[in-house]
N, C-alpha and C positions, 0 to 999 in steps of 0.2 A: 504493500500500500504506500501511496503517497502521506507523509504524515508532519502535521507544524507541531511545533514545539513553545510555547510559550512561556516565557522564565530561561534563565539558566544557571537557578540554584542546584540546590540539591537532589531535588526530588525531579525537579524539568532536564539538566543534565546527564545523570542515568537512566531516567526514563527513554530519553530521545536518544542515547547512546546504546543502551541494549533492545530498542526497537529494531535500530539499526542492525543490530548484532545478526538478528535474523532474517535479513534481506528487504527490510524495507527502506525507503527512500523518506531521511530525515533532513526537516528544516529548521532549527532550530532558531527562537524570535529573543532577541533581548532591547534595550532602550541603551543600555550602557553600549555607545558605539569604542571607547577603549577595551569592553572586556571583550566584545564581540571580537574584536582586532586581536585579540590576544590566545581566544581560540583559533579563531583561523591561520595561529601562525603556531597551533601544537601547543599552545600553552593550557594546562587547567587549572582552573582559581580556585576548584576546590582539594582538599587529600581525602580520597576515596580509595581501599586498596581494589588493586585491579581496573581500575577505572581508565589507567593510564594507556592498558595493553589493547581494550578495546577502543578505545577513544580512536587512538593512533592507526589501526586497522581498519576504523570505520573512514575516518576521513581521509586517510592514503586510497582509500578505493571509491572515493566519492559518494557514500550512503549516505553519511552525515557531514555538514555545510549548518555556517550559520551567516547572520542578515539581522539588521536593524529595519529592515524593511517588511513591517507583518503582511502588508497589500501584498507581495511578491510569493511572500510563503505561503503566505494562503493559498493561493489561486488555483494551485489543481491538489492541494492536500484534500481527504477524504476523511479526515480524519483530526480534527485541534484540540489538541491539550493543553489548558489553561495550568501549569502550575505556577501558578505567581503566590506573593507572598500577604498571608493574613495577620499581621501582629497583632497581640490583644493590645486592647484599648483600654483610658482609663480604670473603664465602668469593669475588664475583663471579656468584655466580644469582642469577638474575630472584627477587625476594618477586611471590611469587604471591595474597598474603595480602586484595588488595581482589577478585581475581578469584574466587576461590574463597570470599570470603566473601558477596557479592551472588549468587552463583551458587546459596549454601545459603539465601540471604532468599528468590530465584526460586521455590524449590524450595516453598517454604512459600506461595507466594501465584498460579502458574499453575494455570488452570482449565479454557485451552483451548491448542488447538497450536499449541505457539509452536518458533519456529527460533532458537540460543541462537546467535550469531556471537562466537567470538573474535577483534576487530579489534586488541587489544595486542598486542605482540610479547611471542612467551610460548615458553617452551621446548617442545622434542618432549615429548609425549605430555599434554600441558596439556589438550588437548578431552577425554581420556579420562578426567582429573580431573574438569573440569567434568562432565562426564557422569554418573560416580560419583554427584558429590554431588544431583547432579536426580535419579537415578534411586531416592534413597532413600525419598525423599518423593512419588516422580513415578509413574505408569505411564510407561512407555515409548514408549507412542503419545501422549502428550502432547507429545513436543517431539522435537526435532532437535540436535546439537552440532554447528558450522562452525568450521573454521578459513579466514579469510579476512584473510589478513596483507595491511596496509596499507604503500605505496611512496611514499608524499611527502615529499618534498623541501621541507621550509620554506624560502620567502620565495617559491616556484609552487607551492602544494601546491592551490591551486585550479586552477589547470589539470592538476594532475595528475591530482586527480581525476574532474574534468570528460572530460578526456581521455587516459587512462591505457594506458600502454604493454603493458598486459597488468591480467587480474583473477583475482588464484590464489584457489580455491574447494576447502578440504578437505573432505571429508566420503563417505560410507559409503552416506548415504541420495537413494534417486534423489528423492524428493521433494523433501527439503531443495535437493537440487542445480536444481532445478528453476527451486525461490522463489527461489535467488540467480541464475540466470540472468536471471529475468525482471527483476528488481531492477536488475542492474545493464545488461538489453539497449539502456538510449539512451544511454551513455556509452559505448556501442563501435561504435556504428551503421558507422561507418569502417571495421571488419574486423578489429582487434584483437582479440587471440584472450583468453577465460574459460576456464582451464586447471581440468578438474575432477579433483582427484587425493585419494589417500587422504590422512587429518588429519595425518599425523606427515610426509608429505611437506611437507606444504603450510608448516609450522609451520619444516620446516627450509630451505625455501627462503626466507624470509626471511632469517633469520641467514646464510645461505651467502651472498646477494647484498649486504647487508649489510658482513661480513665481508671479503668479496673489493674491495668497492670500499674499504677501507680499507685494507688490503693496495695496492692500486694509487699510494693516495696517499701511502703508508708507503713503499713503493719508490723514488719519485718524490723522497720528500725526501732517502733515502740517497744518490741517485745527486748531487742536490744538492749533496750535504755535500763527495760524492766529487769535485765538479765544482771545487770552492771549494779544493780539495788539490792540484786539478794543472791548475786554469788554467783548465778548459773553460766551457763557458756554456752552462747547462742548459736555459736558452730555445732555444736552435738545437737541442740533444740530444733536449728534448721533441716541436719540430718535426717533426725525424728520422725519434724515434719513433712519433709518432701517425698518418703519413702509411703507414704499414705498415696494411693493412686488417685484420689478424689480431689488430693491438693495438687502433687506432683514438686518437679523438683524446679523450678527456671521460678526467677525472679523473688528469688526468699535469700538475696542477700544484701544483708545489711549496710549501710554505710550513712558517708555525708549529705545524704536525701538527691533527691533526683534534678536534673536540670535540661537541654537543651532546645531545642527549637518545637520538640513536641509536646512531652508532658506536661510544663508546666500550664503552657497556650491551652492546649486542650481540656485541662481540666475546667481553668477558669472559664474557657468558653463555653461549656457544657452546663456549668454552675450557672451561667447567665441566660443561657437558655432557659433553662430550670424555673430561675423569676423571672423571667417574661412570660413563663404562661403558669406562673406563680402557683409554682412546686417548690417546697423548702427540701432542697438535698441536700441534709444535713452532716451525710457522709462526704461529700466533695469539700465541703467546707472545714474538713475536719483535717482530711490529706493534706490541703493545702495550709492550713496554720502548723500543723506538726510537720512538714518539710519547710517551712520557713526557719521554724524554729534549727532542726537538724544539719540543714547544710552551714550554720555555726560554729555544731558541737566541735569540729578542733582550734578553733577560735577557743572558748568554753573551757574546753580542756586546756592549754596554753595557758590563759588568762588564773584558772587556777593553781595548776602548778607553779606559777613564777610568783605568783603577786601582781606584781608592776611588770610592763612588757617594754616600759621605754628602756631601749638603747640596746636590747635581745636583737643579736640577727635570728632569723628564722630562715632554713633554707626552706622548700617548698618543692616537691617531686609532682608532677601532674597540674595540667591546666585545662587541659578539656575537660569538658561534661563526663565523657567517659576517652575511654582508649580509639585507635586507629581510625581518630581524626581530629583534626583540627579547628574544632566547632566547639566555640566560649558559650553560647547563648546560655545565658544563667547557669553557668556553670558554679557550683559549692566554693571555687578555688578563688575567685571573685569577690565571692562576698566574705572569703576569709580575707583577702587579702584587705580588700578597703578596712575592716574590724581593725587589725595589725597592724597599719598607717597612722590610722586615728590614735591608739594604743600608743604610738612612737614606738612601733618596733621597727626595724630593719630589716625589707625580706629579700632573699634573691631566690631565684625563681628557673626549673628547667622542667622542657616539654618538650619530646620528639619534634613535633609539630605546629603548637598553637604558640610560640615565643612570637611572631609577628604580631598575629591575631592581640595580644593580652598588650604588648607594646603599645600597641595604637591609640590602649584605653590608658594607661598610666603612665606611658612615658619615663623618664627616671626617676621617678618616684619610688620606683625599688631597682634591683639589680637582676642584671639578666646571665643565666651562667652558661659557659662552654658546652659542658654537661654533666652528668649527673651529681657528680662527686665534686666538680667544681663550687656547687650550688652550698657545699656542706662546709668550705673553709672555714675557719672559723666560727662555727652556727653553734648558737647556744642549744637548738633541738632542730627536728627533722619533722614536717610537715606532709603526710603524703593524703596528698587529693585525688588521682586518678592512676587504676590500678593497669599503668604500661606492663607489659611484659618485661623491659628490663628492669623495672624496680623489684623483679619479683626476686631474683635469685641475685642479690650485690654482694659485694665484699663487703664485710662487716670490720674486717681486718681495715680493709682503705677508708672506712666512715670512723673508726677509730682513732685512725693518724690524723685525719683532717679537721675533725669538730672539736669545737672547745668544750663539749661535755654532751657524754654518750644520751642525748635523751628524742625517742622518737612516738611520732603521736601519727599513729596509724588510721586514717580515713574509709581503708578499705579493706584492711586485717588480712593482708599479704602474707604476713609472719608464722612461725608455728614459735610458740608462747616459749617451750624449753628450750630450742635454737635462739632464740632471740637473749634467753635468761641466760646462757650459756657464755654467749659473747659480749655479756654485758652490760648491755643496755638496759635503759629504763625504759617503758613500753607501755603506750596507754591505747589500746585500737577501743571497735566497737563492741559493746553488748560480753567483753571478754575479763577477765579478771587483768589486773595489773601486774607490769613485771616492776616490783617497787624497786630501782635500785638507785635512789637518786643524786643527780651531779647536777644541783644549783648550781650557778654562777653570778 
């Protein structure tokens, strides 16, 4: 199929890259005429792993092209996908303001049938918006409205899509339902089921699954908290619990509370739904103040053990939301960091990845390190916010030589408790017992 591409975030660029992947003819639409330039010369703005091998395959063979020009992309695609960007608003709703506004440029420039996909994550009844606004300017047999909410996981969001655990398809029209069948039939060849349901379902099964697995990880860090109050050890409790088939095992681990470009938007935007047609979901509003609170606790923790934090370096291991990628949006490491500025501490700071991304917001306002062990010279403790693969297994001997006193405050409880006690350190992770060995300074 002929196919436009609209965005080229995260969700618009791997979509339109592994559409590509399997033989179709992508156009990818952005407004940024630098980043657009900066694609077409092999560059990508985002770190996606895998993303590079396909990218570079598709557009050396000419499937995937991109253009500032949506008239141009449009014209013989069969097929537009909207993923542009919803940020919550004051109030917590999705601004709908780039989807609805491309959707009124649409409206002024299709000429033949085209199928309008909503791939952003948008509230109930958004296709029925979009639709609105094409149908002013539109006949009606000219196009289609889908809602087709997208499920990737940044740092696999290529395999996800590649091979995706399901593909929700909203929509009314058998045709439309049709074209996305066939679109997406070599990404399920396996037997994974194309759920065809009405738009407002389809739209609220995102945010519900969304939603729920934030809730899972919001529980996970309470019973943590709970665990740290009477002894117990939340690694054996999670164990426990995930070996019950009814709970199961993914998403019962613990940490600094959740952050990036979905969970936190999606909750709040679902809460807001909820008072607009004035439903108190008193669960959403619950996940949401106890992850506010949580992405603190090694703030919390620091703040107690020292007393005073002015004039403490603090190194800091992890800056993204999570690992294998480079995506801050409300990341825990953030909000620890400004805490420890205010505090007058001193932090420096390393990340595979997101050292540009975090730059941008604070500037030298802290320090930025080489790598990993750089970050630890002198540091009165060790901060770890996102669980990279090389923090998992470090030299403890080199954190040793380097720090001005062994003490580290685990975010994501990398550690095994007696290795840790072994080589000396004082050790505070979550929901876990303490390794008390302390080196104030």
């Amino acid at each position: 199929m002929n196919i436009a591409v609209v965005g080229t975030g995260y969700v618009g660029l791997v979509s339109g890259t592994c559409f590509a992947e399997t033989g179709n003819n992508v156009i990818c639409v952005d407004i940024d005429a630098a980043k657009v330039e900066r694609m077409r010369n092999g560059e990508i703005p985002i770190y996606e792993p895998g993303l590079d091998v396909l990218f570079e395959r598709n557009t050396n063979q000419g499937r995937l092209s991109f253009t500032t020009d949506l008239a141009a992309a449009i014209e013989d695609a069969e097929v537009i996908f909207l993923a542009l960007p919803t940020p919550p608003g004051e109030d917590g709703s999705a601004d709908l303001s780039y989807i609805l506004g491309v959707a009124s440029d649409l409206s002024k420039i299709i000429k033949s049938y085209k199928v309008i996909v909503d791939k952003s994550t948008v509230p109930v009844g958004t296709a029925e918006k979009v639709h609105a606004i094409l149908a002013d300017n539109l006949s009606e047999d000219l196009f289609d409205v889908v809602s087709n909410p997208e499920f990737l996981r940044e740092g696999v969001a290529v395999d996800d899509f590649l091979k995706p655990d399901r593909v929700v398809v909203g929509t009314s029209s058998e045709r439309a339902a049709k074209v996305m069948q066939n679109l997406y039939a070599p990404f399920v060849r396996q037997g994974n089921p194309i759920y065809v349901m009405d738009e407002r379902s389809a739209e609220m099964t995102k945010y519900a699954a969304n939603s729920y697995l934030a809730t899972r990880i919001t529980f996970m860090n309470e019973i943590a908290n709970l665990c740290e109050q009477t002894g117990a050890n939340v690694d054996h409790v999670r164990l426990g619990m995930g070996s019950d088939t009814r709970i199961g095992k993914r998403f019962l681990f613990p940490g600094v509370g959740f952050g990036g470009s979905c969970f936190p938007k999606d909750v709040q935007a679902l809460g807001r739904t909820a008072k607009q047609h004035e439903y108190d979901f008193k669960l959403l509003n619950a996940v949401l103040d106890v992850n506010a609170n949580q992405r603190l606790k090694i703030f919390d923790k620091l703040s107690n053990f020292f007393g005073d934090l002015k004039g403490k370096k603090i190194g800091m291991w992890g800056l993204a939301f999570k690992p294998e990628t480079d995506d801050i949006r409300e990341a825990p490491a953030l909000y620890t960091i400004e805490k420890l500025i205010e505090a007058g501490a001193k932090v420096k700071v390393f990340d595979p990845e997101a050292m540009d991304n975090v730059k941008a917001i604070f500037g030298d306002k802290i320090e930025y390190a080489t790598d990993q062990y750089d970050a630890l010279v002198e540091a009165d403790a060790l901060a770890i916010m996102t669980e990279w693969a090389l923090f998992r297994t470090p030299s403890f001997d080199v954190m040793s030589k380097v720090m001005r006193a062994k003490n580290i405050f685990d975010g994501r409880n990398l550690y095994d408790l007696a290795y840790v006690k072994q080589a000396g350190f004082y050790y505070e992770s979550i929901g876990r017992n303490k390794i008390d060995q302390k080196e104030k300074v």
